[in-house]
N, C-alpha and C positions, 0 to 999 in steps of 0.2 A: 503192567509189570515189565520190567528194562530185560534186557538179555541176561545181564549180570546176575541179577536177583533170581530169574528163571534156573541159569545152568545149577546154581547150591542148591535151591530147592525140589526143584522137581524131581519125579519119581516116574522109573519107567519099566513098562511090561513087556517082558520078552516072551514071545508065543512058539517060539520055533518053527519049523516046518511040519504044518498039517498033514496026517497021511493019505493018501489015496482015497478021495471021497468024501472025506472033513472038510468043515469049517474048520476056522479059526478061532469061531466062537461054538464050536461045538460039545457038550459036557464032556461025549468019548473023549477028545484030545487034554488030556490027564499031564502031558512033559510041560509042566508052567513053570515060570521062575517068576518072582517077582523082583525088582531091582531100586531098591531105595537109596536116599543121599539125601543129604542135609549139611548144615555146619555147625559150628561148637563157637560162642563168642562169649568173654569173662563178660560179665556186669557192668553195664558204660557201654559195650557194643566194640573193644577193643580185642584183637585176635590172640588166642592163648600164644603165650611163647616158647611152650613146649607139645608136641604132641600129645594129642587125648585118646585115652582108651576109649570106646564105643563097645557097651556091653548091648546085646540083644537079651534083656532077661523075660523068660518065659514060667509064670504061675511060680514064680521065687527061685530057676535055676536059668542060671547061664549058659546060651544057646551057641554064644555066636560073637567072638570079637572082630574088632579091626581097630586103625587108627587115620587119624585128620592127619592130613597133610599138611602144607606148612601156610595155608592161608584158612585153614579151619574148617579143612571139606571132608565130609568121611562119603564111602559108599558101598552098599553091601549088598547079595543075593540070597533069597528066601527060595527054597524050591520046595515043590510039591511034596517031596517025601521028607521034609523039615529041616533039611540038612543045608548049612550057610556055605555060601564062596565067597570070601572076602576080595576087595578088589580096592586097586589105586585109586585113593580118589581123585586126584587132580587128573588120571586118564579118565577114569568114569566120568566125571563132571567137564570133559572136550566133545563128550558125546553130542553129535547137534540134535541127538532126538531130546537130547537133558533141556531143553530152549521145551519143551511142547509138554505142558502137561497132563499125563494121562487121567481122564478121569473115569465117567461112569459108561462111557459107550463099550469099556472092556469087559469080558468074560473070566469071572475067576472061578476055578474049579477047586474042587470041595478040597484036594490036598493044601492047594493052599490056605485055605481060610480055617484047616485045622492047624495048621504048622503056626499060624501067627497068633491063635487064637491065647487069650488072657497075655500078650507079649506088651514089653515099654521097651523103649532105648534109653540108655544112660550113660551119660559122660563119667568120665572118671580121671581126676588131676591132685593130685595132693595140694590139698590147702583148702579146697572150692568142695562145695557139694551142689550137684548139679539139678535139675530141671528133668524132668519125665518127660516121654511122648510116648502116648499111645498109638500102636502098627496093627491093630486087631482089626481086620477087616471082614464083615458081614456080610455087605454084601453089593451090588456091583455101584452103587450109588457113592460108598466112602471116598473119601479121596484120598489117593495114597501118598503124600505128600508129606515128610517129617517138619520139613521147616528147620527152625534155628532151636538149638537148644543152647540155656545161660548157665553158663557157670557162677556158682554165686560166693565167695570168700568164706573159708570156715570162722575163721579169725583174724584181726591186722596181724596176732603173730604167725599164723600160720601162710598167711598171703606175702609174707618178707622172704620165703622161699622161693618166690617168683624175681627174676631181677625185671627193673622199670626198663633198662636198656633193651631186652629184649623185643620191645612192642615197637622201636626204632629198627633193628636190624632192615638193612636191605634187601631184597625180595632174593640175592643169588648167596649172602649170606648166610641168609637162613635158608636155603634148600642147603647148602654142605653141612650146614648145624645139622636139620633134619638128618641129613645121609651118615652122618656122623653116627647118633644117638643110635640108628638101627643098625649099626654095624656093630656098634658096643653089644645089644642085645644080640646079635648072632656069633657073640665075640671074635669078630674079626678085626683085632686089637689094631695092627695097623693100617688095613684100608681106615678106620675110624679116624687114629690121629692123623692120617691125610686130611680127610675131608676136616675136621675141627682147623684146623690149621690153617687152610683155604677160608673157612669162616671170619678168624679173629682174622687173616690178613685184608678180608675185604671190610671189616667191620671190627678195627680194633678195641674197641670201646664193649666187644659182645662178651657180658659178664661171664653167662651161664655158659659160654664155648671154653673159655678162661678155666672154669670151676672143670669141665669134662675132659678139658685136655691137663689136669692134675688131676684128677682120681685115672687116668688112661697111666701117667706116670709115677702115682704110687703103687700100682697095681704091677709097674715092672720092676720094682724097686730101687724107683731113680726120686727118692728125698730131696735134691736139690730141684730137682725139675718140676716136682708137686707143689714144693711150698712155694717157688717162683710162681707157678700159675696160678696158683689161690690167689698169693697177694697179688696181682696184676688184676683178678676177678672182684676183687674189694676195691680196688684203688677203681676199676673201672664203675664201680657201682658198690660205696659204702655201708646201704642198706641191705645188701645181701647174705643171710644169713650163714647159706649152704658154705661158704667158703670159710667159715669160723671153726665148724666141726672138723674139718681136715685139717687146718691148720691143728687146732687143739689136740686133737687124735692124732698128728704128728710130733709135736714137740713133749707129749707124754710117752710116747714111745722112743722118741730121744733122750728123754730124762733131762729137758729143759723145764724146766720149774718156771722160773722167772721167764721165759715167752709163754709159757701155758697159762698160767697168773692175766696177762697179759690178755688174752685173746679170749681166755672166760669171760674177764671182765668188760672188755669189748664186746660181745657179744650179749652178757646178761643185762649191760647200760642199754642194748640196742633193743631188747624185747625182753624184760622182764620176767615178766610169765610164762612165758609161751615153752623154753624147752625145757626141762628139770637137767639133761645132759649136759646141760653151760654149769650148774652146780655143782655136780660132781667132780666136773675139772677141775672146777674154783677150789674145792674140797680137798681135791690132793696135790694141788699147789700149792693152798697153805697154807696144808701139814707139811709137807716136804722145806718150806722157807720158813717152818719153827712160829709160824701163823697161827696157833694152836686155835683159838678164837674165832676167829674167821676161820675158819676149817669148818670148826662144829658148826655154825651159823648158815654157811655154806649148802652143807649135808643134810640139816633138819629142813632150811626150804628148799631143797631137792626133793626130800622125802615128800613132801606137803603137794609137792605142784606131782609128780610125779604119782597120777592117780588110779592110773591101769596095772603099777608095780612091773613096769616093763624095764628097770634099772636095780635089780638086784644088789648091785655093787653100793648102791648108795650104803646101804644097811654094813654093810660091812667096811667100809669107809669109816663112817659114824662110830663101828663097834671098836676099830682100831683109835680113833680120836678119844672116846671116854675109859678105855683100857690108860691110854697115855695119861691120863686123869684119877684113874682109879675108882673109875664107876664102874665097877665090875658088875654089877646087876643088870642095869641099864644098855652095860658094853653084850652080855651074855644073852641080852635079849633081843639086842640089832643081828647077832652068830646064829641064833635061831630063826628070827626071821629070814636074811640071807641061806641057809639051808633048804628051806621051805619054798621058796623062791626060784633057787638053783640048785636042786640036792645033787645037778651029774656035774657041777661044774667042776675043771678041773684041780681048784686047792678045794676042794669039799672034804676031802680026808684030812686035811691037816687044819681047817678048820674045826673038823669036829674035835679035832685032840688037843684045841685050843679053848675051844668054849668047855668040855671039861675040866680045864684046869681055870678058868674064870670061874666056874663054876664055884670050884672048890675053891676058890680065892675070897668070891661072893659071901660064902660060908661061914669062913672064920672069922670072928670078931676081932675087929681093929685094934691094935694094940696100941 
């Protein structure tokens, strides 16, 4: 085994200092930690390009997070009394004891091996479902060693949320990408667009920094600056989905029709299936450009693909489209459904005093 291959895998046991009289291996000495690491690599053996969640789940509950670092290293601590220290992994994995793997010559005491007992680890990336490893350790023979866990593609539409540039980045690129992303999460909005910004400069071509430094600037309410970096995030990588929904969710919220038109159908040409959300847009682009046809065709395969009923609006999209029709039955039963769906949302009242009078509209015989 190379050094390389050693430091991601191995797993090492911290004994602390024995008290007055103890072994090291002695059952009395009870303060154990055990220290695990492994890496996370997508399907092919290539490095995620965004950070992975590491769940520790134990007998179906979640014990214990952390996340890979930016070559796909995670590393965590299990102690005696159950309770996790999550730790860096790129520092955890310099450790030069991470080169020596511990195996069965150690002593594991009983807290530990209740603390890990019925436990897996599992990756976690939108798009991928990941690969198990069992950490249940019996008894002093196991090897505590994770190894690699693969992330495996949910779907090619769901894997277009990954940009291909990404797995190019260069090594100081991606640590400001990384440093970026967690700064977002601790929203620390501008140390973040520092670091993003240091990224795309060393790695302009780096789609998914592109796509974060426009949601960092539609989040301060700088519209120009967001859809600049979307499109730069597409131009740098056309297959990338993430930058479609922004742009879209922007130019409906500007009440540009004709670019939302646009960027649906850019996006529904590019993965079909895969989001019902490209529909909707489609949907109320156009109705708004008097597209009446393509509106309803729109909104019905929204409704279709759209399986969890996680898009409310569709239903009411659609109810408005056959009201314009005069399907008042049909229209009255998308305002129902949509209720049902969303009853706090906030036209839910003027809703309801529309589908009653559909209602009554429904009712009267055509004259």
């Amino acid at each position: 085994m190379d050094i390389q291959t050693s430091l991601i895998a191995a797993t090492i046991l911290a004994l602390g200092v024995p008290a007055s009289g103890q072994s090291v291996n002695d059952p009395r000495s009870t303060e154990r930690a055990v220290y695990f690491s492994g890496d996370v690599v997508l399907e092919g053996g290539s490095i995620p390009p965004d950070p992975v969640l590491i769940r520790r789940i134990c007998q179906g509950s979640v014990q214990g997070e952390t996340w890979t670092d930016s070559k796909g290293r995670f590393s965590f601590k299990v102690e005696g009394g159950g309770s996790d220290t999550t730790a860096d992994a790129s520092q955890t994995s310099r450790d030069p004891d991470l080169a020596r793997p511990i195996g069965n010559s150690s002593y594991y005491s009983n807290p530990i091996t209740t603390a890990l007992r019925g436990c897996e680890v599992q990756a976690v990336l939108a798009g991928f479902w990941s690969d198990r490893a069992n950490i249940e350790l019996k008894n002093t023979l196991d090897d505590t060693r994770i190894g690699t866990i693969i992330l495996h593609p949910v779907s090619h539409d769901q894997a277009l949320t990954v940009s291909a540039t990404s797995l190019a980045a260069p090594r100081n690129a991606k640590s400001s990408y990384d440093k970026g992303l967690s700064l977002m999460r601790d929203k620390h909005w501008d140390a973040a667009a520092k670091e993003l910004n240091k990224a795309v400069t060393a790695y302009p071509k780096y789609a998914a920094a592109w796509f974060e430094l426009g949601i960092l600037s539609d989040m301060q309410n700088d519209a120009a600056g967001a859809a600049s970096a979307w499109k730069t995030s597409l131009s740098c990588d056309p297959k990338y989905v993430k930058p479609y929904e922004g742009l879209a969710a922007l130019a409906e919220r500007q009440q540009n029709w004709s670019e939302l038109d646009k960027y649906a159908r850019d996006w529904i040409q590019l993965t079909p299936e895969g989001f019902p959300i490209a529909y909707l847009y489609l949907a109320i682009a156009s109705a708004h450009l008097n597209n009446v046809e393509q509106a309803e065709l729109a909104a019905r395969q929204g409704l279709r693909l759209d399986k969890d009923k996680s898009l409310p609006r569709l239903n009411y999209v659609l109810a408005l489209i056959l009201m314009q029709k005069h399907e008042f039955a049909e229209s009255a039963k998308c305002l129902r459904s949509y209720l049902e769906l969303a009853p706090n949302a906030k036209d839910a009242p003027l809703v309801r005093q529309e589908l009653a009078r559909i209602e009554a509209a429904a009712a009267t015989p055509p004259k």
